[in-house]
C-alpha atoms as a printed R data frame, in Angstrom:
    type eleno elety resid chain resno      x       y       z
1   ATOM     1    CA   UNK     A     1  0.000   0.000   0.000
2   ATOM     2    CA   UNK     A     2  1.445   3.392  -0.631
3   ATOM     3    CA   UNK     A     3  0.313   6.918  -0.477
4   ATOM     4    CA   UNK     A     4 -0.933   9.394  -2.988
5   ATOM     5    CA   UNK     A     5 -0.612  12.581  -2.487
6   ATOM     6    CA   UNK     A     6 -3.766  14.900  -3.881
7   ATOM     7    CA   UNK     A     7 -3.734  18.911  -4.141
8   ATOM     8    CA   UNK     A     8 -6.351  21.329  -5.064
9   ATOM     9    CA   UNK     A     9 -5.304  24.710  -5.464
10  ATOM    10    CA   UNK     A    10 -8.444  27.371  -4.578
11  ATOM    11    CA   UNK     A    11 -8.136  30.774  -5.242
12  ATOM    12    CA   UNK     A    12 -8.783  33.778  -2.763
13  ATOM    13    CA   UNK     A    13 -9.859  37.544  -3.656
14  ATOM    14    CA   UNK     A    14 -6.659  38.227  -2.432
15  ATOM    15    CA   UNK     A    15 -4.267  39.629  -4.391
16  ATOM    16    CA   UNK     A    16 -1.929  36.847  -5.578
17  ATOM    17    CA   UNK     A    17 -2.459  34.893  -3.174
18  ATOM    18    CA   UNK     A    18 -3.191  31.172  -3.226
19  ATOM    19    CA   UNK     A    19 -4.391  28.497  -0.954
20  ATOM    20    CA   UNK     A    20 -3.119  24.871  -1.499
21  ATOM    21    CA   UNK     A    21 -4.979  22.193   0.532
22  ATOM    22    CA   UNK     A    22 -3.322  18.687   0.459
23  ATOM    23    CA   UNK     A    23 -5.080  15.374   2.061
24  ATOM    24    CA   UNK     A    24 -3.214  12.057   1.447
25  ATOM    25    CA   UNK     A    25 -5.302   8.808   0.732
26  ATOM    26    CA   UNK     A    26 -4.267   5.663   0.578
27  ATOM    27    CA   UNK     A    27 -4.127   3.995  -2.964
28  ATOM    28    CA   UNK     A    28 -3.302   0.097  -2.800
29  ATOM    29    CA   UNK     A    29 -0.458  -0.852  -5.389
30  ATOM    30    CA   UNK     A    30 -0.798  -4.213  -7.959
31  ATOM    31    CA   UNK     A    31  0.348  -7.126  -7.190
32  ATOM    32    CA   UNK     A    32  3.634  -8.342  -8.506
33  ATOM    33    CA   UNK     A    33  3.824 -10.847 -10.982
34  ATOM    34    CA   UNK     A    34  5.188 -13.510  -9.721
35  ATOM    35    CA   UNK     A    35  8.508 -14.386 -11.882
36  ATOM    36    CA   UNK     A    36  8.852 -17.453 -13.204
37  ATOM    37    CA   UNK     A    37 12.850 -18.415 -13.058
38  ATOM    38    CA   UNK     A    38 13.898 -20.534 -15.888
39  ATOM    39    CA   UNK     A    39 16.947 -22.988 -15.183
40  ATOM    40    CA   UNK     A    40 17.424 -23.165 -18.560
41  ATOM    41    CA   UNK     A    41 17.925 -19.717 -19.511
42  ATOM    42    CA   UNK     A    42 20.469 -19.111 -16.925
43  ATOM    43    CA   UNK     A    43 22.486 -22.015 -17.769
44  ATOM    44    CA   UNK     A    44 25.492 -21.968 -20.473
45  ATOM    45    CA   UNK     A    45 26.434 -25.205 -21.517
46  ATOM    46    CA   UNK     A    46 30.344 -25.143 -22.209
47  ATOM    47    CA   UNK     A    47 31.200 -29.136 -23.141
48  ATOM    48    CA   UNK     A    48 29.186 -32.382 -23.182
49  ATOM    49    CA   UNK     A    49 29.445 -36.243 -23.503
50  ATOM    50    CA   UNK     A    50 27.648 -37.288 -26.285
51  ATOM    51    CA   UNK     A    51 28.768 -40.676 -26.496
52  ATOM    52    CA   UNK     A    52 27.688 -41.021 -22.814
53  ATOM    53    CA   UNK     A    53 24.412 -42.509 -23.133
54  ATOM    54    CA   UNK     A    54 25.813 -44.480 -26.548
55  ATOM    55    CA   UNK     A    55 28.222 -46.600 -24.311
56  ATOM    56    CA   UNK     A    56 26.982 -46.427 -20.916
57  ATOM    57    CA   UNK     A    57 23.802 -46.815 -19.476
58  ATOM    58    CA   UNK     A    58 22.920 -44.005 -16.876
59  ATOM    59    CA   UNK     A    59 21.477 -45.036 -13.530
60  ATOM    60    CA   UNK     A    60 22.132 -41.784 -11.272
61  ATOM    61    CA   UNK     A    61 22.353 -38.278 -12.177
62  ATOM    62    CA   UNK     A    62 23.857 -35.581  -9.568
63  ATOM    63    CA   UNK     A    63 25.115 -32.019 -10.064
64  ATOM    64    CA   UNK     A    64 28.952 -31.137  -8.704
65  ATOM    65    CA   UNK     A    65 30.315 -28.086  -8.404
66  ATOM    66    CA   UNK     A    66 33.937 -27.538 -10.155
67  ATOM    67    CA   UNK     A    67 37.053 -26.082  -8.328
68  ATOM    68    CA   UNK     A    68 38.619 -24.041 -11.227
69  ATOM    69    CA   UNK     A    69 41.541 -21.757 -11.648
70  ATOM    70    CA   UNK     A    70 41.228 -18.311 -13.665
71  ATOM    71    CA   UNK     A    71 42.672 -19.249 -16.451
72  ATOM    72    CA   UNK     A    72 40.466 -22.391 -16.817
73  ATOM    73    CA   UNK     A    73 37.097 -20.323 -16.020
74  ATOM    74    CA   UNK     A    74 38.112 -17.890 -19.041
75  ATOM    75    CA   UNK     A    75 38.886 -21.182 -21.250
76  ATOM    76    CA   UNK     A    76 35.672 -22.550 -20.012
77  ATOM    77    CA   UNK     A    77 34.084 -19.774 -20.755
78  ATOM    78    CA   UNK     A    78 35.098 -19.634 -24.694
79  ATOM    79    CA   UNK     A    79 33.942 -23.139 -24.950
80  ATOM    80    CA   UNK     A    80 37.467 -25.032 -24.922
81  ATOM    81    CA   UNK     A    81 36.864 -28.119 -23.440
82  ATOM    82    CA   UNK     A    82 36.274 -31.670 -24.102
83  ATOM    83    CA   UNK     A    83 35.156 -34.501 -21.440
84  ATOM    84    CA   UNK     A    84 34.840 -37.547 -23.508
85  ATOM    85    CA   UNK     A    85 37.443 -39.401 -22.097
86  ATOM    86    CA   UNK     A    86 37.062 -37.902 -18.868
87  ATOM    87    CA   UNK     A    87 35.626 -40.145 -14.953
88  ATOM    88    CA   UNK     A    88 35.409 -39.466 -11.538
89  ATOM    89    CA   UNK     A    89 38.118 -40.749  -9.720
90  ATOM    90    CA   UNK     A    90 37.678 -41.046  -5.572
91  ATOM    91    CA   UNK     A    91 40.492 -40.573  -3.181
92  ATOM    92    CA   UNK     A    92 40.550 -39.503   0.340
93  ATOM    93    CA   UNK     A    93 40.340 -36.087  -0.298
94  ATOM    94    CA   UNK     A    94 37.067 -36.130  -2.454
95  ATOM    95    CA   UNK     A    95 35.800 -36.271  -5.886
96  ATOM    96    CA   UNK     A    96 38.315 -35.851  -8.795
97  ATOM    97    CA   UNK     A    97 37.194 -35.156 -12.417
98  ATOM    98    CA   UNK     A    98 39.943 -36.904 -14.455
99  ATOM    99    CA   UNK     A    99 41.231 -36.776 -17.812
100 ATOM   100    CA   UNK     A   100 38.806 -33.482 -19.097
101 ATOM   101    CA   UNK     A   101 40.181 -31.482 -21.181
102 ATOM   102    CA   UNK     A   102 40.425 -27.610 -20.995
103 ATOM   103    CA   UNK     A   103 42.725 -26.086 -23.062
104 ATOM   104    CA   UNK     A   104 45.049 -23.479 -22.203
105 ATOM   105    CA   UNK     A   105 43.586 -19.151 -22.221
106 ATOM   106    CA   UNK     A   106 46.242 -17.877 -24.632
107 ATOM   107    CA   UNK     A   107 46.545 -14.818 -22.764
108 ATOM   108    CA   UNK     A   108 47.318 -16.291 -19.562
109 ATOM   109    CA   UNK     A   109 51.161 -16.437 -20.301
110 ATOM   110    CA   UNK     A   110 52.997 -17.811 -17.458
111 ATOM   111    CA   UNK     A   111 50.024 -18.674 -15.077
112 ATOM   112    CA   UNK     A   112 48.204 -21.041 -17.377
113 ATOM   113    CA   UNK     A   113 46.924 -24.205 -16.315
114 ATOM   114    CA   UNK     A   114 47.503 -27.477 -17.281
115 ATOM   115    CA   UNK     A   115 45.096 -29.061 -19.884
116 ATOM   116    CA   UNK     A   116 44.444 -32.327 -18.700
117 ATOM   117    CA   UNK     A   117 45.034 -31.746 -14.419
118 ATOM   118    CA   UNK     A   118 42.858 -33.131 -11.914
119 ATOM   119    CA   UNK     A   119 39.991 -30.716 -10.905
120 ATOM   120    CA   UNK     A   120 38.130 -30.949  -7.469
121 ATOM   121    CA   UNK     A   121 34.406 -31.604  -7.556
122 ATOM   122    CA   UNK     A   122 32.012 -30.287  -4.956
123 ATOM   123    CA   UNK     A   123 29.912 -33.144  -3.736
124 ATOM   124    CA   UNK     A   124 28.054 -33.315  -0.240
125 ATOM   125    CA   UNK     A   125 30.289 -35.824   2.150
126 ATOM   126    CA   UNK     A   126 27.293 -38.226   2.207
127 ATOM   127    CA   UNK     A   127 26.991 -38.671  -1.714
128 ATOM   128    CA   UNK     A   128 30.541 -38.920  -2.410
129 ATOM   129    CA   UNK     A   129 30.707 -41.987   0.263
130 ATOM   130    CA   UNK     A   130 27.434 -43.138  -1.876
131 ATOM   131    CA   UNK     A   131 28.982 -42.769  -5.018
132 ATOM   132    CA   UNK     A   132 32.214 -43.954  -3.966
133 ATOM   133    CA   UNK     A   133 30.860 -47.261  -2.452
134 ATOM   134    CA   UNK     A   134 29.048 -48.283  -5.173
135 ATOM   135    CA   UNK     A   135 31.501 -47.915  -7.888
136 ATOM   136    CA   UNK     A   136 34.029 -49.860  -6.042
137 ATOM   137    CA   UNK     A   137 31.276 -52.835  -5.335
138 ATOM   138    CA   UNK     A   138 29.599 -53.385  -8.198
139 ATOM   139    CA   UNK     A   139 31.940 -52.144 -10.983
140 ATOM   140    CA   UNK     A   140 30.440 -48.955 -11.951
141 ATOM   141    CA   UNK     A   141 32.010 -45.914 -12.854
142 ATOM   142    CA   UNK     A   142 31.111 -42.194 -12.179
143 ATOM   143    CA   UNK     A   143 31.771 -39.847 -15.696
144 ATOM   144    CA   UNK     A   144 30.814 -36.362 -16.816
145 ATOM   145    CA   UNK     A   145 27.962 -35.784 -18.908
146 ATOM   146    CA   UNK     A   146 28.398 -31.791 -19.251
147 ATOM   147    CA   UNK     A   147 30.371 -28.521 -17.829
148 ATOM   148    CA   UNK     A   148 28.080 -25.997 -17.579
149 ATOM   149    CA   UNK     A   149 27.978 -22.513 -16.025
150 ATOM   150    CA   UNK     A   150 24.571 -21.603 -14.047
151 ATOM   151    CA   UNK     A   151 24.586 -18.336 -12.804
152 ATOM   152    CA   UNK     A   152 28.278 -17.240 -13.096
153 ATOM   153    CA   UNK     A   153 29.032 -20.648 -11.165
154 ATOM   154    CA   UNK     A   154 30.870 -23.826 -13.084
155 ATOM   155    CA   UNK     A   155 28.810 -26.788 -12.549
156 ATOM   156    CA   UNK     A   156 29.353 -30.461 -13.602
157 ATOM   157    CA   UNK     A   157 26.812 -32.915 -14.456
158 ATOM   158    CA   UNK     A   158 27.891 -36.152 -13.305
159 ATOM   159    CA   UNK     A   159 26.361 -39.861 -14.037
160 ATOM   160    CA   UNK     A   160 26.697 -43.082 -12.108
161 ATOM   161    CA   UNK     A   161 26.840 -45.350 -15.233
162 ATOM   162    CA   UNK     A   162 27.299 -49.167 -16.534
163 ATOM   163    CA   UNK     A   163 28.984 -49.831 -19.524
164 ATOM   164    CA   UNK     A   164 27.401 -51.163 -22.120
165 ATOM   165    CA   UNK     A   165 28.149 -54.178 -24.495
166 ATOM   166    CA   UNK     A   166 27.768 -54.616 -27.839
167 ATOM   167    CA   UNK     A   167 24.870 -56.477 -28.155
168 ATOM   168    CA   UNK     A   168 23.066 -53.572 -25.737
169 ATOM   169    CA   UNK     A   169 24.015 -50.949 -28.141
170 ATOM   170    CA   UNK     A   170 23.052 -52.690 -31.435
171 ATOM   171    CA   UNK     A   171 19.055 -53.808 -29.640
172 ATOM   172    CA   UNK     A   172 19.237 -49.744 -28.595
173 ATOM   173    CA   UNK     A   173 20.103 -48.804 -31.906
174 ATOM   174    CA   UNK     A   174 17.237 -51.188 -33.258
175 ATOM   175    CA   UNK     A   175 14.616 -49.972 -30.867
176 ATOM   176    CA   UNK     A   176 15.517 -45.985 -31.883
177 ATOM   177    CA   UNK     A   177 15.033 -46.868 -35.581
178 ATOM   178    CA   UNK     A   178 11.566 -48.648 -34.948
179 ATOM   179    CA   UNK     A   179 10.746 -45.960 -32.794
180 ATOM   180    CA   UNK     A   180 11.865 -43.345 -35.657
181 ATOM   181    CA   UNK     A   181  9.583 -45.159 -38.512
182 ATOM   182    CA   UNK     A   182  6.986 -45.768 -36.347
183 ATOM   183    CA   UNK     A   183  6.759 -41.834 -35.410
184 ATOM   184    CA   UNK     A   184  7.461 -41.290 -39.118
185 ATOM   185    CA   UNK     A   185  4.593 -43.341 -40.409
186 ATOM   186    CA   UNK     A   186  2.200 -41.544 -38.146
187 ATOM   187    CA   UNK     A   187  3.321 -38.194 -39.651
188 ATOM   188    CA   UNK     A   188  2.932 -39.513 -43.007
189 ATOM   189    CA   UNK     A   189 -0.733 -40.439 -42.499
190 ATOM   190    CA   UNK     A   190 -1.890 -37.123 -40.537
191 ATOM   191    CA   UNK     A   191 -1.241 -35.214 -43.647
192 ATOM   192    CA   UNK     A   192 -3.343 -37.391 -45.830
């Protein structure tokens, strides 16, 4: 609620003289509209691991902050990295991402980084014990699916994941193409 000031001005036989009476009233505002935040929008996706889902298959899906120097934010930032090859690797101290790529900020000169270093990921104590344990038990591995930045802040998607054999790619590959013909076929006969 906020106030709104109104004036009449009256004028008196006097000579130039004026009389300016002022009462407030109360005037109620709109309401806001409530905004709708959009994860999407705020997120910048800077490398991701295509073949992930092609060779693995992806049980568990968490979200890991990155510990990055400034020369790798600025590479990140231009889009120089690649994480194909790249896992989580668990030691004592943590999460590790291992073997991603993020070339070196040409005008970094003597403080680059190196390319393929170790980089600290940001997991809660109780999921990396989670993770940890079950990769060492049942021979799965942890690996990146994407580097992204959401709101100034490097993020990285990571995937608890089960390699896949051959035959479980080629029936994947079979059920995409039925699916694909089947969806194609219906198209085909809603424009007749």
């Amino acid at each position: 609620m906020g106030w709104l000031a109104v004036g009449q001005v009256s004028n008196v036989a006097a000579k130039n003289f004026c009389l300016f009476s002022v009462s407030w009233s109360a005037v109620t505002k709109p309401p806001k509209k409530p905004e709708k935040k959009s994860e999407k929008k705020d997120e910048k996706i800077v490398a991701q691991n295509r073949a992930a889902s092609f060779n693995y298959h992806l049980l568990e899906k968490h979200e890991a902050g990155l510990v990055l120097h400034g020369t790798e934010v600025k590479a990140l930032r231009e889009g120089k990295a690649n994480i194909r090859d790249a896992y989580v690797e668990f030691k004592s101290n943590g999460a590790w991402l291992v073997n991603a790529h993020i070339a070196q900020y040409m005008p970094g000169g003597p403080w680059n980084h190196e390319p393929l270093g170790s980089r600290k990921l940001l997991l809660h104590k109780n999921e990396i014990y989670k993770l940890a344990a079950r990769t060492q038990a049942k021979g799965l591995t942890v690996i990146p699916l994407r580097i992204y930045f959401r709101n100034g802040l490097a993020k990285c998607e990571i995937a608890l994941a089960q390699g896949k054999k051959q035959w479980d790619r080629r029936q994947d590959e079979r059920t995409k193409e039925a699916r694909r013909e089947a969806e194609e076929a219906m198209y085909r006969n809603r424009r007749r």
